[in-house]
Phi, psi and omega in degrees: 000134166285163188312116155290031190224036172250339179264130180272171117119054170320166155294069141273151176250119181222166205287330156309335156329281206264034210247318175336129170299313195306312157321303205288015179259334190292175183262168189298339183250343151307305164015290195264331209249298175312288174328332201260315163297322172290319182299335178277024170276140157214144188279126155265138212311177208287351235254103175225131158291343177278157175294307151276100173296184168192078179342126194252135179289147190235336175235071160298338190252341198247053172245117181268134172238094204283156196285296159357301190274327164323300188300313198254354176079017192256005151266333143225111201287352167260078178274302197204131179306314179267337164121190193231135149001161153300296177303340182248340154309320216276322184305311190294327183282355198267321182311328208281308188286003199248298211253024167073026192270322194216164160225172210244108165316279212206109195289139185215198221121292196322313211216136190302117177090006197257126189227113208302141175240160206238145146253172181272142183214174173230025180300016199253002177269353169284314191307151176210158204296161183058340188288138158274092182296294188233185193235194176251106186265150223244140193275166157292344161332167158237143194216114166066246177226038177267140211282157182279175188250150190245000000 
């Protein structure tokens, strides 16, 4: 089990959240896609013999939100009745990732079941309206016959 003086910062959504410039700048559907991303924490569970507990986040590095699950709304269903675009996921995550809500572990995509991993950070107490926290970083690949760039 981990330390519990390792996390400066549980996941929790607390009203310094949502009180935030950086939340009250997102758009309605990072919004919905962050909230979708909080759901996808897990606590570890209550079970102590001491009186004070203190829940501890147990995958803060490792949280997958397949674009998929986004699209179709199958993970919590009134996000949106037809679900959202490619184009306003894709838009919501650089928002998510601009204003200091996530950071991109492991870019994923490549391969069918291949899936992007995300942490939770908390550069978003930091944020000021025009500020860029973090960026989307672009893989290194080479793809097909396109030259890498130097």
């Amino acid at each position: 089990m981990r330390n519990k003086n390792s996390q400066k910062y549980p996941g929790y959504l607390t009203y310094q959240l949502f009180v935030s410039d950086a939340f009250r700048y997102l758009k309605p559907a990072a919004k919905d896609i962050l909230l979708l991303l909080y759901f996808e924490i897990k606590i570890s569970s209550g079970k102590s013999r001491s009186k004070k507990y203190t829940p501890i986040v147990i995958n803060r590095h490792e949280i997958k939100l397949p674009y998929a699950d986004i699209k179709e709304g199958s993970k919590v269903k009134p996000i949106r009745p037809d679900g959202y675009s490619d184009k306003t996921i894709w838009t919501s995550f650089n928002q998510l990732l601009a204003h200091g809500f996530i950071k991109v572990i492991k870019i994923g995509g490549g391969h069918k079941g291949e899936v992007s991993v995300y942490e939770i950070k908390e550069d978003w107490r930091e944020w000021k309206p025009g500020q860029i926290i973090h960026k989307r970083q672009r893989s290194n690949r080479k793809i097909g016959w396109q030259k890498k760039e130097s």
